[in-house]
C-alpha positions in Angstrom: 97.9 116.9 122.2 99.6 114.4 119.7 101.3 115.9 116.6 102.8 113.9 113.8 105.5 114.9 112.4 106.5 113.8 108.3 110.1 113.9 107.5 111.2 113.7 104.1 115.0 113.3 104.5 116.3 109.8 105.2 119.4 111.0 107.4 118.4 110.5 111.0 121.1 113.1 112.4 121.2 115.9 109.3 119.5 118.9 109.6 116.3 118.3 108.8 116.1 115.1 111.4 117.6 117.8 113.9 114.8 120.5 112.9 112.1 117.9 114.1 113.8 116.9 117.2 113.7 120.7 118.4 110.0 120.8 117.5 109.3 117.7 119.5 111.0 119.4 122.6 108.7 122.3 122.1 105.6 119.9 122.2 107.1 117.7 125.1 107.9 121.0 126.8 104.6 122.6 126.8 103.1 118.5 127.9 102.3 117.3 124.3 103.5 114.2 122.4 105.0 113.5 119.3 105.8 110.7 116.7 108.3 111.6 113.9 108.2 109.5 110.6 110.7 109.4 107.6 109.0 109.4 104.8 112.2 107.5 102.8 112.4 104.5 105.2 109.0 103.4 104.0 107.2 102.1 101.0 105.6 104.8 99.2 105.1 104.3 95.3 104.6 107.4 93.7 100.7 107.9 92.1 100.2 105.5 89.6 97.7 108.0 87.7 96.0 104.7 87.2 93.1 105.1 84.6 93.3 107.2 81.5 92.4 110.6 82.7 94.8 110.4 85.5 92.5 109.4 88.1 91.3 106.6 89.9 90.0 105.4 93.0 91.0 108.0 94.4 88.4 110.2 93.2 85.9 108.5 93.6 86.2 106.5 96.7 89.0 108.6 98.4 91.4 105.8 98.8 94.3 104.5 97.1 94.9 101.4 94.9 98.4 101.0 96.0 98.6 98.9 99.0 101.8 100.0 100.5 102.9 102.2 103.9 101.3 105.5 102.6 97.9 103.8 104.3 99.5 103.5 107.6 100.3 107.4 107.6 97.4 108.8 106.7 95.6 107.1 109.7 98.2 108.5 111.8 97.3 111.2 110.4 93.2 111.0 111.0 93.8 110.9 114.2 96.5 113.7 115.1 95.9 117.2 116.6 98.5 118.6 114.4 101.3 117.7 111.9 104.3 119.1 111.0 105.8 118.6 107.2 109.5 118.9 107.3 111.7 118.5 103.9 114.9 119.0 103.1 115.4 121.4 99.7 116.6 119.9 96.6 116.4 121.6 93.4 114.8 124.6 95.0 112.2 122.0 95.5 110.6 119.3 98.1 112.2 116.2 98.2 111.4 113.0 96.4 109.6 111.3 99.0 107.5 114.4 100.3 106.4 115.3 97.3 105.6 111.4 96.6 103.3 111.4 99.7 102.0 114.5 99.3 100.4 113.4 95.7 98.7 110.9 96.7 97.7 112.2 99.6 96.1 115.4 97.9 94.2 112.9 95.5 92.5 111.3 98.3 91.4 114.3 100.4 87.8 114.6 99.9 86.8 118.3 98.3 83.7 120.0 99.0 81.6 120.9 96.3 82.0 124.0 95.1 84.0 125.0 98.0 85.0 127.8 99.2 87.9 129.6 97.1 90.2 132.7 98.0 88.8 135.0 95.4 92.2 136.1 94.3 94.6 133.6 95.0 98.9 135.0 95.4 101.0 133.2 92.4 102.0 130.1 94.5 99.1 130.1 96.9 96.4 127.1 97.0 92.9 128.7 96.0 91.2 126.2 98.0 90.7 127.4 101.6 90.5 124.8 104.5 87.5 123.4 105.6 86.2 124.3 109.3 88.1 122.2 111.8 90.9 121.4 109.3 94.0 119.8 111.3 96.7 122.5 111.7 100.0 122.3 110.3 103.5 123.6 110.3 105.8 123.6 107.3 109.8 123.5 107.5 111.7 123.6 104.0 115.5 123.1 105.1 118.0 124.1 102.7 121.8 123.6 102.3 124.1 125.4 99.6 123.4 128.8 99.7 119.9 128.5 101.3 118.1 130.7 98.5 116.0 127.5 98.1 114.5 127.4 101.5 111.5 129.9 100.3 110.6 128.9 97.4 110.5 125.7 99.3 108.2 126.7 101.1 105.9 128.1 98.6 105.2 124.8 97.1 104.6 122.9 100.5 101.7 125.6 101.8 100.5 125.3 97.9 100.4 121.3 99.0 98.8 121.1 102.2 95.6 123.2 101.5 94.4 120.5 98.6 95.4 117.8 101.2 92.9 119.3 103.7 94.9 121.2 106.4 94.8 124.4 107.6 98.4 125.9 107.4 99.0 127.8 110.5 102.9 128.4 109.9 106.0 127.7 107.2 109.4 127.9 108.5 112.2 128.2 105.7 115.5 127.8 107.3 119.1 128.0 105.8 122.1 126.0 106.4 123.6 129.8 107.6 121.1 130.5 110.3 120.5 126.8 111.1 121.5 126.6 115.0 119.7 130.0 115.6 116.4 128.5 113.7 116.5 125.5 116.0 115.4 127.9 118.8 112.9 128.9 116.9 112.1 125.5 115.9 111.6 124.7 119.4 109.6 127.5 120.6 107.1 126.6 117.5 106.4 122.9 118.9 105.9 124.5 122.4 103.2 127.3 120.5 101.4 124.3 118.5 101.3 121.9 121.5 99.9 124.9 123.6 97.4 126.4 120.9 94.2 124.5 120.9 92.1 126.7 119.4 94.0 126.9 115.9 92.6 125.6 113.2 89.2 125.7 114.3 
């Protein structure tokens, strides 16, 4: 199994970098591999919102004008098993360069017509559902400070991944206080994804 995993911090030994590298035992333990990217060591323009209703391309071709790294990923991401979305919290919020690639990223992800919806949709929650055989993933919102920021962190990633066609099979908020205890968790979750086949289908 080969699972991507999307860092949005650019430190290579903070938390966040450290969160992913417990993960990627987990997979390596259980016989999977792994490839970890940071988001903020490569050229991603924010959307462009490129013609005057906001749209572009995008919508209609499911592509993206900008001809930068963001194309690279998302063929990474075509062809993984699983991906894992980890961001550091900042203003209660993703980082800069998650939420950058996560914009675009949504506004290329083809959308079925209607759909299907949840009927009645939790404050926060996506109301579009994933389609069948969506690629699982696994959220982790890493906060600093006084950690409060790490759940409502998380909120807005699983509101993210739904529209950009994945089927969110866990979201991990950890806290600066409980970080070396999280990292066992951390690790047992890379084993569980690299082991569970049948999620997501």
């Amino acid at each position: 199994m080969q699972i991507i995993m999307i860092c949005g911090s650019r430190n290579r030994k903070g938390r966040t970098a450290r969160a992913i590298e417990s993960i990627g035992k987990g997979i390596a333990k259980a016989g999977g591999s792994s490839e970890s990217i940071f988001l903020p060591e490569l050229a991603i323009e924010r959307c462009r919102q490129c013609d005057k209703e906001g749209w572009g391309i995008c919508q209609s071709e499911n592509r993206c004008i900008i001809e930068d790294d963001f194309d690279l990923i998302v063929a990474k991401l075509t062809t993984a098993d699983a991906v894992v979305f980890a961001s550091p919290v900042y203003f209660f919020d993703l980082s800069e360069s998650m939420r950058a690639f996560l914009d675009r990223l949504r506004r290329i992800t083809p959308r079925p017509d209607p759909g299907p919806r949840r009927v009645f949709p939790l404050p926060g929650v996506s109301p579009l559902m994933p389609p069948p055989g969506a690629t699982p993933a696994v959220g982790v919102c890493l906060a600093g400070g006084g950690g409060g920021g790490a759940p409502y962190c998380c909120v807005i990633l699983e509101r993210f991944l739904p529209e950009c066609g994945f089927d969110v099979v866990d979201m991990i908020p950890v806290r600066r206080q409980n970080f070396e205890f999280k990292l066992q968790i951390l690790e047992l979750t890379g084993e569980w994804l690299a082991n569970k086949t049948d999620i997501g289908k």
